[in-house]
MMTF fields as JSON, N, C-alpha, C and O atoms, coordinates in Angstrom:
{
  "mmtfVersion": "1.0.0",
  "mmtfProducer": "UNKNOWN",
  "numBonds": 359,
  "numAtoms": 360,
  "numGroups": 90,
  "numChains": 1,
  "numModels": 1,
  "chainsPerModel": [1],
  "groupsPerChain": [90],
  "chainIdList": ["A"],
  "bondAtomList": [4, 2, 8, 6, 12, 10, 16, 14, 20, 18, 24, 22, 28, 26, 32, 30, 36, 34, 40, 38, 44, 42, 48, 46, 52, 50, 56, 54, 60, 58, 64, 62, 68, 66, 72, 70, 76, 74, 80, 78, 84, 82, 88, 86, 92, 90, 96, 94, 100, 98, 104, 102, 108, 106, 112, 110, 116, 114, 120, 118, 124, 122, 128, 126, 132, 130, 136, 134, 140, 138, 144, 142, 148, 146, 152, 150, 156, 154, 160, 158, 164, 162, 168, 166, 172, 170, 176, 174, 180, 178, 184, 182, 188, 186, 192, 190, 196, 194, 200, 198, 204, 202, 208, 206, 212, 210, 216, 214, 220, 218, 224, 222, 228, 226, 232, 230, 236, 234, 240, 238, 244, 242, 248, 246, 252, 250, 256, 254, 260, 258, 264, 262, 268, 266, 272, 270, 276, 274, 280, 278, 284, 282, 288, 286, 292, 290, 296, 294, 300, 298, 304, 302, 308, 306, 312, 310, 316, 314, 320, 318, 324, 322, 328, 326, 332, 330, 336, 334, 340, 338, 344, 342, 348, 346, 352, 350, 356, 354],
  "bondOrderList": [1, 1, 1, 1, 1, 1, 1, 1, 1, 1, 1, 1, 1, 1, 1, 1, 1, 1, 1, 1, 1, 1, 1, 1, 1, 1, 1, 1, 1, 1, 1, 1, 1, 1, 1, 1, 1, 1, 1, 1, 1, 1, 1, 1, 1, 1, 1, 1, 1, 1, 1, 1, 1, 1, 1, 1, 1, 1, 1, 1, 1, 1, 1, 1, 1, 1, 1, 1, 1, 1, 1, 1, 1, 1, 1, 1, 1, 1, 1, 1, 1, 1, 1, 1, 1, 1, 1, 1, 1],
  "groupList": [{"groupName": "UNK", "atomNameList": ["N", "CA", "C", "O"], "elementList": ["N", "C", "C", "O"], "formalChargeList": [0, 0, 0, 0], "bondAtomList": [1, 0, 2, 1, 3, 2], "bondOrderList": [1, 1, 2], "singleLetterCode": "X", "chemCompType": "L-PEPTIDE LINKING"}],
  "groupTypeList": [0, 0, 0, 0, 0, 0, 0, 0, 0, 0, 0, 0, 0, 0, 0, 0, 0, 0, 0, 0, 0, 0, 0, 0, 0, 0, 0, 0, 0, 0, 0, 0, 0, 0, 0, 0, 0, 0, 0, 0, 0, 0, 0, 0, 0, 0, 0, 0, 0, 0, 0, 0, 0, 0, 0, 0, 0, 0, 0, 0, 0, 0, 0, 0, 0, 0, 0, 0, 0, 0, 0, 0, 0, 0, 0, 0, 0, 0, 0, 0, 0, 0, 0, 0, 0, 0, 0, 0, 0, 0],
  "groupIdList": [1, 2, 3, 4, 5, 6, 7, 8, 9, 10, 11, 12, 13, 14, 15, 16, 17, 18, 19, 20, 21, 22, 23, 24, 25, 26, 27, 28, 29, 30, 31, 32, 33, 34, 35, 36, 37, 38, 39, 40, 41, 42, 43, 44, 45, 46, 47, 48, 49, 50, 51, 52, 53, 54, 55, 56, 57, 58, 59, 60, 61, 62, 63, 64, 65, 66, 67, 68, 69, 70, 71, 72, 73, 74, 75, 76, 77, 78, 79, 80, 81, 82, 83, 84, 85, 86, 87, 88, 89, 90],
  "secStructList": [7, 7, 2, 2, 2, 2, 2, 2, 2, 2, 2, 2, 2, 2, 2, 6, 6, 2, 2, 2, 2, 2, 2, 2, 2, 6, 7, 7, 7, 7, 7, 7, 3, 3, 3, 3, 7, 7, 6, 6, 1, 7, 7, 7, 3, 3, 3, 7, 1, 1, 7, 7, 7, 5, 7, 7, 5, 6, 6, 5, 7, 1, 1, 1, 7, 7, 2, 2, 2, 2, 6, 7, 1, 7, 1, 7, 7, 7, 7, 1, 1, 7, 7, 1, 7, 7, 1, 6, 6, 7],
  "xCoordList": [0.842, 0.0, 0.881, 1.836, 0.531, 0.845, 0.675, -0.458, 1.419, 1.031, -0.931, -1.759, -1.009, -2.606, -3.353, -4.072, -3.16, -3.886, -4.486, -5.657, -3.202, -3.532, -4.416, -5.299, -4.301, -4.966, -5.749, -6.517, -6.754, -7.928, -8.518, -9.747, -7.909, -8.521, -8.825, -9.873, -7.899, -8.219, -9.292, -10.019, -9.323, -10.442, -12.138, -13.154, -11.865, -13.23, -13.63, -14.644, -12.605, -12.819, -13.441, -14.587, -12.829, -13.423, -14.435, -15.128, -14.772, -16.33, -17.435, -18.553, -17.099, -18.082, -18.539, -19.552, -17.606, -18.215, -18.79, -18.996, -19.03, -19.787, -21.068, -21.396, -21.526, -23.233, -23.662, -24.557, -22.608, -22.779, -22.874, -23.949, -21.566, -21.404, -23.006, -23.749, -23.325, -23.926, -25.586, -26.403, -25.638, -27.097, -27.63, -28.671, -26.205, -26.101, -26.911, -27.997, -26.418, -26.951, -28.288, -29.217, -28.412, -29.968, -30.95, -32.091, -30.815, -31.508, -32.826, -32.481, -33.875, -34.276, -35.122, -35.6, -34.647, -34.868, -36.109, -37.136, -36.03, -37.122, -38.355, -38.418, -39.345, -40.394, -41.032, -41.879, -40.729, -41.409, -42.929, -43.97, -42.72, -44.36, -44.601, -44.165, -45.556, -45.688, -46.539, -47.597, -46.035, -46.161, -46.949, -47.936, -46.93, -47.255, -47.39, -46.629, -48.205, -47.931, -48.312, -48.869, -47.713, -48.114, -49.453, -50.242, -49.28, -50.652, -50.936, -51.79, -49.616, -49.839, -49.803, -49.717, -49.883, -50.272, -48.268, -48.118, -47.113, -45.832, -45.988, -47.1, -44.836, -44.683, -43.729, -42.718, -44.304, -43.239, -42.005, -40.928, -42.795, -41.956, -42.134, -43.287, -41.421, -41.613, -40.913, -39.98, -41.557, -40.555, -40.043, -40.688, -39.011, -37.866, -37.029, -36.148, -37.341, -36.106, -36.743, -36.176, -38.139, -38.49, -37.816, -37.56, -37.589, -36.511, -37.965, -38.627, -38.511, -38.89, -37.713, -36.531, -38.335, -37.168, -37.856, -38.786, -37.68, -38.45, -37.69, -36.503, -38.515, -37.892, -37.429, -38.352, -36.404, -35.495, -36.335, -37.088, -36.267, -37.369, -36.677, -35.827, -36.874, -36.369, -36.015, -34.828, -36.822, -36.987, -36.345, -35.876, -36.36, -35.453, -34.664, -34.959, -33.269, -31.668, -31.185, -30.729, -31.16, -30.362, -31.086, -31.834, -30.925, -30.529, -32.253, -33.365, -31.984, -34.051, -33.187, -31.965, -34.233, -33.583, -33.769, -34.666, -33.199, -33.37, -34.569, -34.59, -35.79, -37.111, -36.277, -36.543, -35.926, -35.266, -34.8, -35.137, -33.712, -33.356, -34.717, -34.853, -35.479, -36.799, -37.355, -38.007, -37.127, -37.773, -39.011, -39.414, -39.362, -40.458, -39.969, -39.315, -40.706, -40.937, -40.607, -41.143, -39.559, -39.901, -38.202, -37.433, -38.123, -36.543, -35.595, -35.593, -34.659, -32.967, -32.808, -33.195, -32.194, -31.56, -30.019, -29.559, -29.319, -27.952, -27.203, -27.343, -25.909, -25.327, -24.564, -24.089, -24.454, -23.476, -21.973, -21.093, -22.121, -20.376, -20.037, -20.97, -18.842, -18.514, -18.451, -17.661, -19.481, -19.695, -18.005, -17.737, -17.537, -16.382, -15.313, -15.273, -13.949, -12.832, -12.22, -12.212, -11.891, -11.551, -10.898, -10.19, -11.26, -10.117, -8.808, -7.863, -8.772, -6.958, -6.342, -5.165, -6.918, -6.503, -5.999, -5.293, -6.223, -6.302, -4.784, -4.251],
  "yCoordList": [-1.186, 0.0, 1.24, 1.335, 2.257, 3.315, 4.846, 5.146, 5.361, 6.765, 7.144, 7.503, 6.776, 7.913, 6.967, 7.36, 5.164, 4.776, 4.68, 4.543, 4.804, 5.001, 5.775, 5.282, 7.161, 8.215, 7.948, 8.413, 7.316, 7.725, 6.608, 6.663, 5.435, 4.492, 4.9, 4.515, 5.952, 6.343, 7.313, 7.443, 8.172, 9.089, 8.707, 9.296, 7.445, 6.308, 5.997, 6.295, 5.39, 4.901, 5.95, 5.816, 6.98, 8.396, 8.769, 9.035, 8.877, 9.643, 8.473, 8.82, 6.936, 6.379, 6.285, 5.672, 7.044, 6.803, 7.905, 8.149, 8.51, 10.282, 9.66, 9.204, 9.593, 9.062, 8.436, 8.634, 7.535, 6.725, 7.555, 7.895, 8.185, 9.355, 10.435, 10.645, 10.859, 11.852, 11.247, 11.78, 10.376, 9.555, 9.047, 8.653, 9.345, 9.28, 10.087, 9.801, 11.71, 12.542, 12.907, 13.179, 12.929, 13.128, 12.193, 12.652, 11.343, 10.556, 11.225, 12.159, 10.963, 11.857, 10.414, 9.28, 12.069, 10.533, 9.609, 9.867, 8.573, 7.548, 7.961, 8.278, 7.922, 8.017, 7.171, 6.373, 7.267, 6.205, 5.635, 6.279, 4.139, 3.962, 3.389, 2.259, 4.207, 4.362, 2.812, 2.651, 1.976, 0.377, 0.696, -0.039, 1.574, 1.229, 2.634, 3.344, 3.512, 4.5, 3.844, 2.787, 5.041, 4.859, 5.947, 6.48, 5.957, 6.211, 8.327, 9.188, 8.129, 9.834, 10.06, 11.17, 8.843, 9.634, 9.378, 9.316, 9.302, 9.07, 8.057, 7.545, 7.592, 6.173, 5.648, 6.202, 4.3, 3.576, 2.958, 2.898, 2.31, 1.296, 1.9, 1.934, 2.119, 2.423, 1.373, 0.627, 1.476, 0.731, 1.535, 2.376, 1.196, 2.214, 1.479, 0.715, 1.74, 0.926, -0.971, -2.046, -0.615, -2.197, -2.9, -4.09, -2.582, -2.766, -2.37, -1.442, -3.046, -2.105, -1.915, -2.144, -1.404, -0.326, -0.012, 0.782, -0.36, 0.41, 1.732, 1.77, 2.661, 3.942, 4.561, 4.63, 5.004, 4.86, 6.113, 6.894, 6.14, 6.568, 6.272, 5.386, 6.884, 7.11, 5.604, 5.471, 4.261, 3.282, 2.254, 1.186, 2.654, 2.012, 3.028, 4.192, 2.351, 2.909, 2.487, 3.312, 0.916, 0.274, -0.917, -1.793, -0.869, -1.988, -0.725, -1.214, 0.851, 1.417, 2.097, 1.95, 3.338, 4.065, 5.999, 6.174, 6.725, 7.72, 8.433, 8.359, 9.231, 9.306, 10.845, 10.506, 11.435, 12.459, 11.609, 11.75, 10.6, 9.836, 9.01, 8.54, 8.819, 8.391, 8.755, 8.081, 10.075, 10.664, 11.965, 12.958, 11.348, 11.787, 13.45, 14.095, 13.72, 15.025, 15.522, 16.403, 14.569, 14.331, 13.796, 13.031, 14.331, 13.698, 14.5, 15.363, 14.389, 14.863, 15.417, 14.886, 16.763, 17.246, 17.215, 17.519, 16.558, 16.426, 17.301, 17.857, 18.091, 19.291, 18.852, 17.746, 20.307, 20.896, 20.494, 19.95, 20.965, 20.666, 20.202, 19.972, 19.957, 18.996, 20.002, 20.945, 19.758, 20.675, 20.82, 21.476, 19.912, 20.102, 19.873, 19.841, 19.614, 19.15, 17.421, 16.392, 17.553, 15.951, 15.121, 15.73, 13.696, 13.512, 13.257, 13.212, 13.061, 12.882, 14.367, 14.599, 14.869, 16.816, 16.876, 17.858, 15.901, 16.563, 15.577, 15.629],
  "zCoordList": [0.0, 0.0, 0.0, 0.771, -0.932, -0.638, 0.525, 0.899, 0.811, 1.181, 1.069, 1.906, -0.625, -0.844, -0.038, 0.88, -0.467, 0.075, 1.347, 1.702, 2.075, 3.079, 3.668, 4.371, 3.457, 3.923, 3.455, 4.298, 2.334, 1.967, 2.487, 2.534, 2.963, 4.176, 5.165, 5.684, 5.856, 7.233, 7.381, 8.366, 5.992, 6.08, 6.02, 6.389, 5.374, 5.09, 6.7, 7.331, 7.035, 8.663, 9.289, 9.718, 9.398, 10.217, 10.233, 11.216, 8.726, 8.35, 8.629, 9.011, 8.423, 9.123, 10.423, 10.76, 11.338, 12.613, 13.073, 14.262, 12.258, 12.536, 12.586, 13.681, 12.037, 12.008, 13.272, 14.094, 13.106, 15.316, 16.042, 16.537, 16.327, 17.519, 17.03, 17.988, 16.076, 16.122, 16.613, 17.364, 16.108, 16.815, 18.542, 19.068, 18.971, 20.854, 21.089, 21.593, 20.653, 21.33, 20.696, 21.457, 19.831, 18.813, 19.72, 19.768, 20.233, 21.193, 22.099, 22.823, 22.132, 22.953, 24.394, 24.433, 25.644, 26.469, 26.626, 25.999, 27.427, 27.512, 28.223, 29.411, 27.355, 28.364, 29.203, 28.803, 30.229, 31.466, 31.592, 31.719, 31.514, 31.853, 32.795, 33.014, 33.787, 35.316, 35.373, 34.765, 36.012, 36.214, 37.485, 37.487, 38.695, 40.073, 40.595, 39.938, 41.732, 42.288, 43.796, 44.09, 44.7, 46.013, 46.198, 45.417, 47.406, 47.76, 47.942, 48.153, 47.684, 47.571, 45.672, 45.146, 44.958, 43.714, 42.567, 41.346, 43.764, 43.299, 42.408, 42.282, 41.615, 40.871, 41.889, 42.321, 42.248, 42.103, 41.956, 42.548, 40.485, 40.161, 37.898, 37.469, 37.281, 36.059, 35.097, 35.396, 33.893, 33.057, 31.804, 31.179, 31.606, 31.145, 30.199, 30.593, 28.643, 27.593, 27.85, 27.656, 28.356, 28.224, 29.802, 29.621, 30.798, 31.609, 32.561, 32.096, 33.909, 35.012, 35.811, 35.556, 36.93, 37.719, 38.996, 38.851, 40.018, 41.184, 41.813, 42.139, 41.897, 41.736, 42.97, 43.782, 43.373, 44.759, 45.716, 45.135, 46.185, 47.372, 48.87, 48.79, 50.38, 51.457, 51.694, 51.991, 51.636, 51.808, 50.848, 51.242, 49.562, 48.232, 48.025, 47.754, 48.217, 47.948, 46.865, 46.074, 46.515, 46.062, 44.884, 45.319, 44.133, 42.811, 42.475, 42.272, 42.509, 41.672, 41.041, 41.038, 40.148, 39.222, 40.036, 40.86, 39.796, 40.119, 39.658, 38.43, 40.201, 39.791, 38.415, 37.262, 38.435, 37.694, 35.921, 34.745, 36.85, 35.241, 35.056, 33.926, 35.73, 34.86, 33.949, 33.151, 33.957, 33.171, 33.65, 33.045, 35.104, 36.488, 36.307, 35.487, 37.595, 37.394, 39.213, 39.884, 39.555, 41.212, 41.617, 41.035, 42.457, 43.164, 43.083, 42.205, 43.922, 43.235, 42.458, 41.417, 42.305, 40.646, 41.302, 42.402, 39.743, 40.203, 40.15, 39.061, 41.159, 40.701, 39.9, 39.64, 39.351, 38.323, 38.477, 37.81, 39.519, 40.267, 41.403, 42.173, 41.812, 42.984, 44.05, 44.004, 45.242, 46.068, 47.672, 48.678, 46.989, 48.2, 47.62, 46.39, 48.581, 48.4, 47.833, 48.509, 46.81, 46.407, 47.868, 48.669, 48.037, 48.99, 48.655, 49.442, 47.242, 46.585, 46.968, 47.244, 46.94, 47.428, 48.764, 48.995, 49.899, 51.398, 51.74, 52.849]
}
């Protein structure tokens, strides 16, 4: 192989993966379908990408989904930035 060839291989490679990368973000998110509420009217438990999910709450910590990344309208908003000191820093 030559020099041109080369480059005009690598430029083939490149431009095909634009379309991938650019379809991540074009994504728009999942809309949740409310499987369960409690008794004040909250969800649950949702299903999400075909997936349920019981949705983390004072009482569920662990293996639910965040009611925010649900898609919900309820819970946590995550900050922007890291509110303290790293501990690799101290």
């Amino acid at each position: 192989m030559n020099a041109k060839t080369l480059t005009v291989a690598a430029l083939s490679i490149s431009t095909a993966a634009l379309p991938i990368a650019g379809t991540a973000f074009a994504a728009a998110p999942a809309t949740p379908q409310i499987l369960s509420r409690d008794a004040h009217g909250r969800a649950t438990q949702v299903r999400v990408d075909g997936q349920a999910y019981p949705v983390c709450e004072g009482s569920v910590q662990d293996e639910c989904i965040n009611p925010r990344q649900a898609g919900l309208r309820f819970g946590d908003v995550p900050l922007g930035y890291w509110p303290g000191q790293l501990a690799s820093d101290s």
